[in-house]
N, C-alpha and C positions, 0 to 999 in steps of 0.2 A: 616769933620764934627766930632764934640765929640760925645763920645761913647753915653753919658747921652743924648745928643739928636738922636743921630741913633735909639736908643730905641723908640723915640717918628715919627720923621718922614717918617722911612720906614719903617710899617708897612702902616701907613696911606697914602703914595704916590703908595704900590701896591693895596690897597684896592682901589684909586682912579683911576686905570688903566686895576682896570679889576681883578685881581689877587684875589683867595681866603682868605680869610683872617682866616691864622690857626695861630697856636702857635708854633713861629719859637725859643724859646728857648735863644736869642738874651741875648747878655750882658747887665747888669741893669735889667731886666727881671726877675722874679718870675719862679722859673721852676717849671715843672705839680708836684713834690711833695710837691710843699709849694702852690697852686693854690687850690680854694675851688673849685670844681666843684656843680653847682645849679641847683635843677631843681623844677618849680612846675605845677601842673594839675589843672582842671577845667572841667567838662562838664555839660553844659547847655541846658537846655533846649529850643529846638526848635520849639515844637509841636504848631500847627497852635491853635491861639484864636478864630478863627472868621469860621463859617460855613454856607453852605457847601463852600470847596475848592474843583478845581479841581486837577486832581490827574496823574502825567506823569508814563509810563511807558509799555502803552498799546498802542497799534496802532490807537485808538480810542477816541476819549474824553471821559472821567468817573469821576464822582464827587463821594466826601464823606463826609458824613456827621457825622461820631463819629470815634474817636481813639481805636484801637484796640491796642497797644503799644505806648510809648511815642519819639518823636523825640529827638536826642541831636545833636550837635556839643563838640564834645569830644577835649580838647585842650590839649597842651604841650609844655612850655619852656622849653629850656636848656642853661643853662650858663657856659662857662668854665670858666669866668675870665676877656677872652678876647671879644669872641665872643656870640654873645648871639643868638636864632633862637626860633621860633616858628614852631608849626604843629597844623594842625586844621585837625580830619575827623568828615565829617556832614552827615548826616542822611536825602541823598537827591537825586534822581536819576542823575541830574549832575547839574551842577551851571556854570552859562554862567561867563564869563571874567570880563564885569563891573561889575558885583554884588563881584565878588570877589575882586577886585583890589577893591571895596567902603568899603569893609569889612577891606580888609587889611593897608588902609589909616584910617580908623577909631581906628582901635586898634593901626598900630605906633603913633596917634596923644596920648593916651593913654598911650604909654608903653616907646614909646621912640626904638623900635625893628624895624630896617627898612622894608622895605613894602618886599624889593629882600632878605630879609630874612624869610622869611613866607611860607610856605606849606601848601596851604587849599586844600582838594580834597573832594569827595563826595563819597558816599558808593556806591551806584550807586544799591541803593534800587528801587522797579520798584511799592511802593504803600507811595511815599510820595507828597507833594503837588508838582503841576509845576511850576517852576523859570524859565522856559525857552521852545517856540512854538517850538515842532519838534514832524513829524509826524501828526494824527490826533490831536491834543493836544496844546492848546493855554496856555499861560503864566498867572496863579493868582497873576494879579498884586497887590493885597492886600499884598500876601503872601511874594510876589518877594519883596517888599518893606519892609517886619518885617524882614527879613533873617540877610542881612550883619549887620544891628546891634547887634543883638543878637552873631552872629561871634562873632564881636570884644570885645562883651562884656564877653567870654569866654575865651578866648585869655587875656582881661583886669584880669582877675582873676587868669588865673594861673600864671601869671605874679608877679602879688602879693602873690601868694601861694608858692615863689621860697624858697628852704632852701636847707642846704646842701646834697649831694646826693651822690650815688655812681652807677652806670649805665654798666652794662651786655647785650650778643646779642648772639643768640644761631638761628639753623634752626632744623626747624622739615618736617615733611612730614603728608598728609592727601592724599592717590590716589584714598579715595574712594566717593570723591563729586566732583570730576573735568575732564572732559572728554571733547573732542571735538568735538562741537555741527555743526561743517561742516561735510557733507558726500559729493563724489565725486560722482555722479549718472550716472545708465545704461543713452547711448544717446538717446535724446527726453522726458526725466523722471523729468529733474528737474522742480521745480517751475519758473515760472517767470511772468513779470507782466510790462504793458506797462509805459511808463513816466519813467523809472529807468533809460536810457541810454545804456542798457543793451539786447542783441537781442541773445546772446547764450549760456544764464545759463547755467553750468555744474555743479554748486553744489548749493549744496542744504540746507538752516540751519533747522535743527529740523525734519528730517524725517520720522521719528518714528519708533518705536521698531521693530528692526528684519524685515526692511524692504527690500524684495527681491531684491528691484531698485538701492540702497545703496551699492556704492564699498567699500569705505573707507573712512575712516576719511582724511580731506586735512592735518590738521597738529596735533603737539604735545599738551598737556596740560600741564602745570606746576604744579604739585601736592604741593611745596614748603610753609611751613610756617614758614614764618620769624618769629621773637621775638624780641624786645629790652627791656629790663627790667632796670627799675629805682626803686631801695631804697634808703630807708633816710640811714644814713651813719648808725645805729642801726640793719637794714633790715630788717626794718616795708617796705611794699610795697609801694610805690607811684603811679607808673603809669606803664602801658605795651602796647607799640605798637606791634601792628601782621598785617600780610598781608597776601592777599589767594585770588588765581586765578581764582571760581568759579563767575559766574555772578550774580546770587541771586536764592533767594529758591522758594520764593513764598509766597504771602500771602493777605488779606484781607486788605483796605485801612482803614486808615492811618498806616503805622506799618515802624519799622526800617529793619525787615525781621530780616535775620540770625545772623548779624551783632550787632544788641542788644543780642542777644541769647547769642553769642560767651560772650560778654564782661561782660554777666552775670556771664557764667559759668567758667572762667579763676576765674573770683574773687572769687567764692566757692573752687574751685579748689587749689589755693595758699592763702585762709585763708585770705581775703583781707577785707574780710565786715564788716561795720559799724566804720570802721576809721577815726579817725579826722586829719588831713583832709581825704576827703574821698578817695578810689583808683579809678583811671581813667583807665580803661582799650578801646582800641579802635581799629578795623580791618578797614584795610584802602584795595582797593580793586587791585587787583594786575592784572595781563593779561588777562583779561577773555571775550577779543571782540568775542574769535570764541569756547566759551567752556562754560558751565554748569554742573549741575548733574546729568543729563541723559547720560547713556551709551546706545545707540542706539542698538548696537552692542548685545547686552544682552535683553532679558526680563523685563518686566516693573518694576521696583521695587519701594517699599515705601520710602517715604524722606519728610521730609518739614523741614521749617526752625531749628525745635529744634534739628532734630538729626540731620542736617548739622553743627547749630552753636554748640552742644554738640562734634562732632565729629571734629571739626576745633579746638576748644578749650582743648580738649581732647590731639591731638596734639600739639597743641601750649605750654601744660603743662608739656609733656615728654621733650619738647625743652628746655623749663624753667627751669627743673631740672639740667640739664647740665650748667648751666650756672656760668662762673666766674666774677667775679665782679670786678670794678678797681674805684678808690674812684677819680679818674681824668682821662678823655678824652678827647684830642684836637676836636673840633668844625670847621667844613668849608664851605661854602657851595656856589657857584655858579648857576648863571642866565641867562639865555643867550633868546635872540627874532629871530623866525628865521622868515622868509616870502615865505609863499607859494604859488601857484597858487591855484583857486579854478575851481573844473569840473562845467561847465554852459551849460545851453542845447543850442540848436538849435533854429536858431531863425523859423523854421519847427516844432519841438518839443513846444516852446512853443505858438505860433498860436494855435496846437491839445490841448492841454492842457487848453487853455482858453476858449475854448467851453465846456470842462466837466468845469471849476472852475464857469464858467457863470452861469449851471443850478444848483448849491449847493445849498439847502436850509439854508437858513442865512451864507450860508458860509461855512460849516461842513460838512467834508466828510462821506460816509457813508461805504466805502470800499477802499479795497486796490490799484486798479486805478483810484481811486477819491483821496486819500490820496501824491500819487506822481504825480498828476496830481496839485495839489496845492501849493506840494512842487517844480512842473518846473518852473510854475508861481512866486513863492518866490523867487526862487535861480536866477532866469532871474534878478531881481533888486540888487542883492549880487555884492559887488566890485568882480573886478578880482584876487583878491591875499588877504591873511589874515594872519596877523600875531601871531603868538603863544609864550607863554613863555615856555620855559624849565627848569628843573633845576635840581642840584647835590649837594648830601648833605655827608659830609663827618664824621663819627663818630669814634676816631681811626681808626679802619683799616677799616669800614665797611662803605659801601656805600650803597649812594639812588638815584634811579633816575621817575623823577616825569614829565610826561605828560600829555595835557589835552583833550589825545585821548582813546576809548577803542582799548589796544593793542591786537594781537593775541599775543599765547603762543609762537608761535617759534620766537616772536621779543621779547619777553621778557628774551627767555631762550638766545637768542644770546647775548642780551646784560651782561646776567648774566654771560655766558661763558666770555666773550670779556673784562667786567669791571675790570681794576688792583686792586682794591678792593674789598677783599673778607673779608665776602660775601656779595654781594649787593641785594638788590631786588628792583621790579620796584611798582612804585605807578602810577596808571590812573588815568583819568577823575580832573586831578592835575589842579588849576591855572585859569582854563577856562573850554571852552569844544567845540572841534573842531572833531568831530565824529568818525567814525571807521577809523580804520587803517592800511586797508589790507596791505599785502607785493605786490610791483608787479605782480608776477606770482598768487597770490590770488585774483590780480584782474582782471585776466583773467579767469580764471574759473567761474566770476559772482556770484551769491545770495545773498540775501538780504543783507549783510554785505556792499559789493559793489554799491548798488543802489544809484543812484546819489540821495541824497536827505539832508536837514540840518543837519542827523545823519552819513550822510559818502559824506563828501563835496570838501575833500581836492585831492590835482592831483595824480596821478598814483604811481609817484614815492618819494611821500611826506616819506612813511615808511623809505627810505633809507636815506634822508636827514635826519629825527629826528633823526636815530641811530646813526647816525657820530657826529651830534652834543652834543646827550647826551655822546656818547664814550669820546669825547671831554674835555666835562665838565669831568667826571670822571677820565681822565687821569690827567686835570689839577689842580686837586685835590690830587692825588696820588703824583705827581711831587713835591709837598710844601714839604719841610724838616720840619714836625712835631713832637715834641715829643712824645716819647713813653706813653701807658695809665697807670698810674700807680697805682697797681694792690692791690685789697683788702687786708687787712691784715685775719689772721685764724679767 
């Protein structure tokens, strides 16, 4: 084959096989110092038109009726040239798979950005509207239906918003909002609760402060705060992704929680306000299925979302200072669908369960064994197997890795150790949203994380299979002979 066409068809026959598609530096090719690397931002506004909405995040249904903070979906393209990709984080406690994958057809129809190039995840805020029944808590379908548009229509903008750029990635640390919200409990102490599947809970989520029944925490936290930073080639700010493993702070409905906080205070913090175009700052939500801000362990102390997102951002800007910049970096990024089994009751289990779902007043549970008593009855009509996407994203040397489960922290940190791409961090509630994600042995220990119910649905040993396959993607990513980033001038 001539060179002038080898330039043209192999790239395109491994992108058609499967293969990352980086910048292989290839003869007739443009090398990363003569390549403009592009990028532009968008975030839009989400926030519900229509009241009252209800509102996920509680074990309970609960509506709202006025904003207390505004909603965004905060976007992000990035272009080296070759490859081009998108990231969306939305200001949503999780976002089911078709809303996403309608969002993500909407904006490629729009941008021209394939759909398996796309990264939408949710903040995984616990006072914005519901896109999706789990738990006490049914779907606003009004709401469910304004979302994916508005997506793509943010993603449409920073699309348009692309100019030349130059793009930095630094880690910082916050150890003082992330802790692990499992405790391993004296025998006979822990919590438990019928219809979960579950008959010999040993731990326990949320214990409370200085609880004498409380051994230990089950696992690690990830204190970790990632950074990627993008300037115009000038080093006016454009946009900054960060990432941080606490679950949320808390707060009064409708609000984005800490997660607005943070993106607030980064942009005071690195001089970012009132730019045209504007700066996009956005924290996308990292391991945080078995961890929050409560240290158990210790005395009750004061927190809510401002001095969580002051103190994440705080961090995030020591990170940001460190940071070297390089005016091109190869783009990669891989998808993969795996298929899992899903835990289904008994058909014992759920006979008992349709005698509590029978006397529910209009349907609506009023407690937590009426809650998984409707969730046996749901999940009895669930296919047996469910498929999920995954995905790896490759930025020079740094990697991502994106599921649409809440991970714990020691799957997170494994992956982190394990990823040939340093440094990587992980993204949850990515893509879809297929529920908790205990590790095996977490899921014998039981509590709430474990309960069989739409929020923790998938088989036993589902944790081990995701990790191989995102290990997977991240190695075959690392594997592409890409060129080097090449690096800011003084």
């Amino acid at each position: 084959m001539p060179d002038r066409l080898r330039a043209i068809f192999v790239p395109a026959i491994l992108v058609a096989i499967g293969y990352p598609f980086c910048s292989f530096g290839a003869e007739g090719e443009q090398p990363g110092a003569a390549r403009v690397f592009r990028a532009g931002a968008y975030a839009i506004d989400v926030t519900p038109t229509k009241f009252p909405v209800l509102v996920s995040g509680s074990s309970l249904e609960q509506g709202a009726t006025k904003v207390v903070d505004p909603l965004h979906a905060r976007c992000l393209v990035l272009d080296d040239g070759v490859s081009k990709i998108a990231i969306a984080v939305v200001d949503s406690l999780l976002i089911p798979r078709p809303l996403m994958d309608d969002a993500k057809q909407m904006a490629h129809e729009k941008t021209g950005i394939p759909v398996d190039r796309m990264l939408i995840s949710a903040t995984h805020t616990h006072t914005a509207p519901s896109v999706y029944g789990v738990l006490g808590t049914d779907c606003d379908e009004a709401y469910a239906g304004y979302l994916p548009g508005r997506i793509a229509a943010g993603i449409e903008r920073a699309n348009k918003n692309l100019a030349p750029a130059r793009i930095g990635w630094a880690m910082g640390k916050d150890p003082t909002n992330v802790f692990c919200r499992r405790f391993l409990m004296k025998p006979g102490t822990a919590g438990t609760n019928p219809f979960t599947g579950k008959t010999n809970d040993q731990a326990q989520m949320n214990p409370g402060y200085l609880n004498p029944n409380a051994l230990r925490p089950t696992g690690p936290a990830d204190p970790e705060v990632a950074v990627v930073s993008i300037q115009a080639r000038d080093g006016r700010p454009l946009a900054l992704v960060s990432n941080y493993s606490t679950h949320y702070a808390g707060s009064s409905p409708v609000s984005a929680d800490y997660f607005a906080v943070f993106a607030a205070e980064i942009e005071k913090r690195i001089g970012a306000e009132n730019l045209d175009p504007p700066f996009v700052a956005m924290l996308s939500n990292g391991t945080s299925g078995d961890a929050n801000c409560c240290d158990f362990t210790r005395p009750r102390r004061e927190f809510d979302r401002f001095t969580v997102g002051r103190d994440v951002a705080q961090a995030a800007f020591e990170a940001y200072r460190t940071i070297q910049y390089h005016d091109w970096a190869p783009l990669a990024m891989e998808e993969a669908r795996l298929t899992l089994k899903v835990r289904k009751p008994t058909p014992e289990e759920v006979k008992e369960a349709q005698l509590v779902v029978e006397k529910l007043p209009n349907g609506k549970p009023r407690n937590w064994p009426e809650i998984y008593a409707r969730e046996t009855v749901i999940m009895d009509q669930w296919p047996d197997t469910r498929e999920i996407k995954l995905q790896a994203i490759r930025i020079g040397p740094l990697g991502i890795a994106a599921t649409p489960n809440e991970v714990y922290g020691s799957t997170g940190l494994r992956i982190k150790a394990e990823s040939p791409l340093k440094p990587t961090f992980n993204v949850s509630v990515a893509n879809g949203y297929a529920g908790y994600l205990p590790p095996p042995d977490q899921h014998k220990l039981g509590g709430y994380t474990t309960w069989r119910a739409r929020s923790s649905c998938l088989e036993e040993e589902a944790e081990p299979k995701i990790v191989a396959t995102l290990l997977g993607l991240l190695n075959r990513l690392a594997e592409r002979r890409c060129e080097e980033p090449v690096a800011s001038g003084p």
